[in-house]
C-alpha positions in Angstrom: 0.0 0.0 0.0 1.1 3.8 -0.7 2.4 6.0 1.7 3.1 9.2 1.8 5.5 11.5 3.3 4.1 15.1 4.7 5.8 17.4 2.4 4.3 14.6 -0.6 0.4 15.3 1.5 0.8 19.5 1.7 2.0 19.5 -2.3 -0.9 16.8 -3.5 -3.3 18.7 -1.5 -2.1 22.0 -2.2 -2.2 23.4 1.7 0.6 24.6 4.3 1.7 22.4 6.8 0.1 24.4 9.5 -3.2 23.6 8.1 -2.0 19.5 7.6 -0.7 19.7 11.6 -4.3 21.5 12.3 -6.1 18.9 10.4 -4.4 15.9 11.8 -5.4 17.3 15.7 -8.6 17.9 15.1 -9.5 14.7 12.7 -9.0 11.5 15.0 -10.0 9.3 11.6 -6.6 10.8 10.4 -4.2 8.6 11.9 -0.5 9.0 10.3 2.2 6.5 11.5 5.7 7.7 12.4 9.0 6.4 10.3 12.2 5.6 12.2 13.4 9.3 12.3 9.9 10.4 13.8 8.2 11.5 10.5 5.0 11.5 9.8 3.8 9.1 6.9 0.0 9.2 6.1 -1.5 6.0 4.2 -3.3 6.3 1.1 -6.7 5.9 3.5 -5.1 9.3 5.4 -4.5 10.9 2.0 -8.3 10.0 0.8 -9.8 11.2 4.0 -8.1 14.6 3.7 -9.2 15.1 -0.2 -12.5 14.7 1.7 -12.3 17.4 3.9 -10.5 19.7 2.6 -13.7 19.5 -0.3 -16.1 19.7 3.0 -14.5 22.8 4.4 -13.5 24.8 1.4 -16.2 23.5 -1.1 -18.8 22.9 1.2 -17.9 25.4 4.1 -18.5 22.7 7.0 -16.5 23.7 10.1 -14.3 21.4 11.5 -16.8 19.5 13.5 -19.1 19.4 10.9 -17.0 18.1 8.3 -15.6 15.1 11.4 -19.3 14.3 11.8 -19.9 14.4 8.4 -16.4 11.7 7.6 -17.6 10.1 10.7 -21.1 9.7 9.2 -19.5 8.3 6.1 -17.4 6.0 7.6 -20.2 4.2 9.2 -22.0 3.5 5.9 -23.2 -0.1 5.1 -22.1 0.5 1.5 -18.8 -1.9 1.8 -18.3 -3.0 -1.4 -19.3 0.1 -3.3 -16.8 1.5 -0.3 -14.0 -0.5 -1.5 -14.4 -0.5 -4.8 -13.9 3.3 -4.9 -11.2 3.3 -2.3 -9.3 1.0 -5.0 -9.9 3.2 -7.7 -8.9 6.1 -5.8 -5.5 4.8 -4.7 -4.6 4.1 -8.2 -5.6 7.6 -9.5 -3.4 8.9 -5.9 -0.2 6.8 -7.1 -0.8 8.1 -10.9 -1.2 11.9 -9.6 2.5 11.5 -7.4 4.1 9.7 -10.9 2.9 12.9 -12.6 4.0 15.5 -10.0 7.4 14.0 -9.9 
């Protein structure tokens, strides 16, 4: 599976790390894993869930606890298959877009 470094997350996403650091605190469903010299490394579920809400609080204008009930919401769906299905397709079109910014 993919995994991505922070500086990789803030450029694909197009935000500061501020924001990432802010987003990671306040989003518990965001849960990045730390690499031998302490970095952060987000998995291609991480990555996925912040294309979500970065769409729910710029596109959409949630707040921040909106848009966390709103991924929490999502989360719990009974859709499964559909579910991962799209996260499949999704990971695949995440590993094309970091082939293509490199």
């Amino acid at each position: 599976m993919a995994s991505y470094t922070s500086a990789e997350v803030e450029r694909i996403l197009g935000i500061k790390n501020s924001v990432l650091r802010y987003w990671v605190d306040e989003m518990p469903l965001i849960q990045p894993k730390r690499d031998l010299g302490r970095h952060r490394v987000f998995s291609g579920k991480d990555l996925r869930l912040l294309f979500r809400l970065k769409y729910l609080l710029y596109v959409r204008h949630f707040t921040i606890e909106e848009a966390r009930k709103q991924l929490e919401k999502e989360l719990s769906c009974d859709w499964q298959d559909l579910r991962a299905e799209l996260d499949t397709l999704r990971s695949k079109l995440l590993d094309l877009l970091v082939l293509v910014q490199n």
